[in-house]
DRENNUFI-453950 format. One record per residue: x, y, z of N, C-alpha, C in turn; residue in three letters. Coordinates in steps of 0.1 Angstrom, whole numbers, padded with zeros to 4 digits, always signed. Layout:
% residues N
XYZXYZXYZALA ...
***
This chain:
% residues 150
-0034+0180-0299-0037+0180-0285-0042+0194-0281UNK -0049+0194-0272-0060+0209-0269-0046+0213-0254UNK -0043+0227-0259-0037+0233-0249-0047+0236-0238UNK -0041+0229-0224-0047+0236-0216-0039+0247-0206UNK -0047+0256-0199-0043+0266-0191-0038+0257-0177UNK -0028+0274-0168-0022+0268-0158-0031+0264-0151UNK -0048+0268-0146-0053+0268-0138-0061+0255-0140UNK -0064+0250-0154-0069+0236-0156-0055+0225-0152UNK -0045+0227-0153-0037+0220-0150-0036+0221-0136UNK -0038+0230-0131-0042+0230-0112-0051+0220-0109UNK -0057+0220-0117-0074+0214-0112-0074+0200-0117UNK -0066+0197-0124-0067+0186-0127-0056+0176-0119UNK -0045+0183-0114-0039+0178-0104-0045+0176-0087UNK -0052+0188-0088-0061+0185-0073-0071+0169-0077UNK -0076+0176-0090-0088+0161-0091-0080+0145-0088UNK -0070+0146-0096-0059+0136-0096-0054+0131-0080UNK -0054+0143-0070-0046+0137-0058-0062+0139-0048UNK -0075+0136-0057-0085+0136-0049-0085+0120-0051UNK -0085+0117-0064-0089+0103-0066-0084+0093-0057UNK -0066+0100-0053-0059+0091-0050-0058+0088-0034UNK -0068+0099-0029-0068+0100-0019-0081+0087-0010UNK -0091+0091-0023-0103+0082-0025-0095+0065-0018UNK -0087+0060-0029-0083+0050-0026-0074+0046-0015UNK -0068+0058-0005-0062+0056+0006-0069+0054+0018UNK -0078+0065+0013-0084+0065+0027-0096+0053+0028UNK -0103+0051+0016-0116+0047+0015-0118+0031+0009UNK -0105+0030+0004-0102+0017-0013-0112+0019-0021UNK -0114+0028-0023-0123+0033-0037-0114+0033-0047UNK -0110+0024-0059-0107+0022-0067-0114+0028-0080UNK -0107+0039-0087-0109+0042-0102-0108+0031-0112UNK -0117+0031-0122-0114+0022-0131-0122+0028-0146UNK -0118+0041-0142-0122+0047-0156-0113+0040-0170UNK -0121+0038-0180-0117+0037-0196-0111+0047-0198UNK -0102+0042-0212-0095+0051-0217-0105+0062-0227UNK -0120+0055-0231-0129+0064-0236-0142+0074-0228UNK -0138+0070-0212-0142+0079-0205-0135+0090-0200UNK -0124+0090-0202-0116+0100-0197-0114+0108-0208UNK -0110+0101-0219-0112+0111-0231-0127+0124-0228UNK -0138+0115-0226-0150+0123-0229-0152+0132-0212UNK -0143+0128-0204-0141+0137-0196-0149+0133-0178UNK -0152+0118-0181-0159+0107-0175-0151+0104-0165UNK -0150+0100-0150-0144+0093-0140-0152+0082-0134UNK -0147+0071-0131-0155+0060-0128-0147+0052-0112UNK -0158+0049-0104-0153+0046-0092-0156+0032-0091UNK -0151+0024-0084-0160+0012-0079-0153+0014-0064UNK -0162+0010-0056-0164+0007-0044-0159-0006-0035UNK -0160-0003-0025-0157-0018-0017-0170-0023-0011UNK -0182-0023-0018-0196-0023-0007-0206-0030-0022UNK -0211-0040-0019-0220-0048-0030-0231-0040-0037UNK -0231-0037-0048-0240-0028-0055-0255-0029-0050UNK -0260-0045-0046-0271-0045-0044-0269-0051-0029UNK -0272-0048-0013-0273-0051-0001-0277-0061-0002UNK -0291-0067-0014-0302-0077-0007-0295-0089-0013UNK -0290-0087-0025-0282-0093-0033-0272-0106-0030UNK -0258-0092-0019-0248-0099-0016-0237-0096-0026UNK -0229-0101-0033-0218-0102-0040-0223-0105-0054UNK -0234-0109-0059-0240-0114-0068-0242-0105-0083UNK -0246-0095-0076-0244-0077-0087-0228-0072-0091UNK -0221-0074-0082-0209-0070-0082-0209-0056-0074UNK -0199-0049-0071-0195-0038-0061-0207-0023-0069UNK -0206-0020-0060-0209-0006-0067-0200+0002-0069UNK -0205+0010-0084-0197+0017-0096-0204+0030-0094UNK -0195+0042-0090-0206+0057-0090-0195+0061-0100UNK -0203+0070-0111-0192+0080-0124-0198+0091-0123UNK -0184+0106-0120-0186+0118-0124-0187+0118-0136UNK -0196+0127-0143-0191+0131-0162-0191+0147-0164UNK -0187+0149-0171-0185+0160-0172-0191+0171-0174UNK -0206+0166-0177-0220+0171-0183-0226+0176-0165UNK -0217+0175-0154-0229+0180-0146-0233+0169-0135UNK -0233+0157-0142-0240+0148-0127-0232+0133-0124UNK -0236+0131-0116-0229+0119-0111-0238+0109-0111UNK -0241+0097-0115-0247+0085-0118-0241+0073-0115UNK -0250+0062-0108-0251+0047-0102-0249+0039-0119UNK -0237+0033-0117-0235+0026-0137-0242+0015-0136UNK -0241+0008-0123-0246-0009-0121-0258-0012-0121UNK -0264-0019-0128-0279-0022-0116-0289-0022-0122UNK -0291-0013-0138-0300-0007-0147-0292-0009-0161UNK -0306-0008-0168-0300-0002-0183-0294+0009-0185UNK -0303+0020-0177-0292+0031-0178-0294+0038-0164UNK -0279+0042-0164-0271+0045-0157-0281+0060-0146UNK -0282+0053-0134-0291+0063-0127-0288+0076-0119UNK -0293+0090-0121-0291+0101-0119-0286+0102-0103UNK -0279+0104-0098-0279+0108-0081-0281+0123-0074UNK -0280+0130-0087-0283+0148-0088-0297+0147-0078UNK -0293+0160-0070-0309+0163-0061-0316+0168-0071UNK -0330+0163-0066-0341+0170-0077-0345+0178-0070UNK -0355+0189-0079-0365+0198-0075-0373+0201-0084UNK -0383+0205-0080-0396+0206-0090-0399+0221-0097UNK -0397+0224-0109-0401+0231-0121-0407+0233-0129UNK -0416+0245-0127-0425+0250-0137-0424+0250-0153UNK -0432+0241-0160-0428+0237-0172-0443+0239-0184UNK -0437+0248-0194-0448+0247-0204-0447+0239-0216UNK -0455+0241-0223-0457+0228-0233-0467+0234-0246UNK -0463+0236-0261-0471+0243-0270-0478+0227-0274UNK -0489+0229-0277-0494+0220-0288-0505+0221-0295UNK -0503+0218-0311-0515+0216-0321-0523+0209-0319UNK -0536+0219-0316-0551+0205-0310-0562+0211-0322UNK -0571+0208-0324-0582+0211-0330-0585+0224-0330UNK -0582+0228-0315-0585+0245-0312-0577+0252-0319UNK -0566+0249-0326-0556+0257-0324-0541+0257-0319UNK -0531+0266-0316-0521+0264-0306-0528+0261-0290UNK -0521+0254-0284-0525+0253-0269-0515+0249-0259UNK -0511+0264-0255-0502+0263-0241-0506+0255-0229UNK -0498+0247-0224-0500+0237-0210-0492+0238-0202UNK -0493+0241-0186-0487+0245-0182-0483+0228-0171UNK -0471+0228-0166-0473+0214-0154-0460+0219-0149UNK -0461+0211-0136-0446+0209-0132-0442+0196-0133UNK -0429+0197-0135-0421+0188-0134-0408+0189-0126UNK -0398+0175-0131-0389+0176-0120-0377+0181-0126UNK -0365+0185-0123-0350+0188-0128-0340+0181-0119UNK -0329+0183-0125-0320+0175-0113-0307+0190-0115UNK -0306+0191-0102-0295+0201-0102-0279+0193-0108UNK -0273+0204-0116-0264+0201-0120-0252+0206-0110UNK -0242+0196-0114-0229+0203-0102-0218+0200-0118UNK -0213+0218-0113-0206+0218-0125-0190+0216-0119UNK -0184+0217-0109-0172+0218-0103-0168+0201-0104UNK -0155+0195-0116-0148+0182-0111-0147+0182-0096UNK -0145+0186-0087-0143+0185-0070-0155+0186-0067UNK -0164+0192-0067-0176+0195-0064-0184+0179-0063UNK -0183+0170-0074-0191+0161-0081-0184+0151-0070UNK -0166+0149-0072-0163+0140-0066-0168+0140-0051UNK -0164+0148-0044-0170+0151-0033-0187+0150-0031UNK -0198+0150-0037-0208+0145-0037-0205+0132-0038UNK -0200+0124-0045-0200+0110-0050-0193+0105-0037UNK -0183+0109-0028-0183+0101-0020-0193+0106-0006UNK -0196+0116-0006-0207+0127+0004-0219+0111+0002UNK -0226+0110-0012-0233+0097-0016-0232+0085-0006UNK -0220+0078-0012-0215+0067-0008-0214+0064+0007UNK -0209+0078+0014-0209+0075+0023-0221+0077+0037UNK -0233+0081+0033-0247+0081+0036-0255+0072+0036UNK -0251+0065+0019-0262+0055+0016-0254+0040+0018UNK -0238+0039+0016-0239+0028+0019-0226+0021+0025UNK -0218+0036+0033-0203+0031+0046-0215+0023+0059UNK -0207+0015+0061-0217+0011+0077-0213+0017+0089UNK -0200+0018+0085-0192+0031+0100-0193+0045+0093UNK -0200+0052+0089-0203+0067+0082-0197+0074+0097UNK -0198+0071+0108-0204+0084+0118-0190+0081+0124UNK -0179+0077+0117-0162+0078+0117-0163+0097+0108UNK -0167+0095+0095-0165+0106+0088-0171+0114+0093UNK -0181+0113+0097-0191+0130+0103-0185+0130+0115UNK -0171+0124+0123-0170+0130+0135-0175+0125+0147UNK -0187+0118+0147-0196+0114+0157-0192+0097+0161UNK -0192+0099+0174-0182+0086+0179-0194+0073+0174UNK -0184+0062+0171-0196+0052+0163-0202+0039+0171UNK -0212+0041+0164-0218+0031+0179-0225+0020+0168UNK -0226+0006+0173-0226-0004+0165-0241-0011+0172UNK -0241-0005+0181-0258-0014+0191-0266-0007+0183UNK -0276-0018+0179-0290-0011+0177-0299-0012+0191UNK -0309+0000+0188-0319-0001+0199-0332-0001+0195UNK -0346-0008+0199-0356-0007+0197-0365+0001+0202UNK 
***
């Protein structure tokens, strides 16, 4: 068994009485594997239908922290979709052409990594609760109003 320190043992009890908090306040239900947790993986499912247009049909939505840095949508795809903010990055590129070596230069995109367990969790419900609480403006504070206007 890998000894851990006092302060990962801190952190891992905060992460632990975040989860649990998830499901008090929110019923966000964990249902991490015993081979995600190993690998350092947390898995949520939701009370809100993965796909809106759908209905019940997809099944709930699933968001997982891992431990690598990002938080990802499990349901819906083959593979499991990034939710990291992107930003765009200057990127080179060597290649053997007829000429010779030949540097290229482009941009492309990256996804910021969030290295902090609390950091991720807290984005993953920051997420959820943007894209898909219907009373969100309970959590931000702002008294909730259910009329639409045209």
């Amino acid at each position: 068994m890998k000894y851990k320190s006092k302060w990962q043992l801190e952190q891992e009890a905060l992460e632990n009485a975040y989860a649990r908090q998830l499901l008090v306040e929110y019923n966000i239900k964990e249902v991490t594997t015993q081979r995600q947790a190993k690998n350092g993986t947390r898995e949520f499912e939701f009370p809100v239908p993965c796909h809106p247009t759908h209905y019940k049909s997809k099944g709930n939505l699933r968001l997982a922290v891992f431990q690598s840095g990002t938080v990802r949508k499990q349901n819906g795809t083959y593979s499991p979709y990034q939710l990291n903010k992107k930003y765009k990055q200057n990127k080179r590129t060597t290649f053997l052409t007829e000429n010779g070596l030949e540097t290229r230069k482009y941009t492309g995109v990256a996804r910021a990594h969030i290295w902090s367990q609390l950091a991720r969790l807290q984005y993953m419900l920051e997420y959820y609760l943007k894209n898909y609480k219907i009373d969100s403006c309970a959590y931000s504070g702002l008294p909730s109003t259910n009329s639409y206007t045209n």
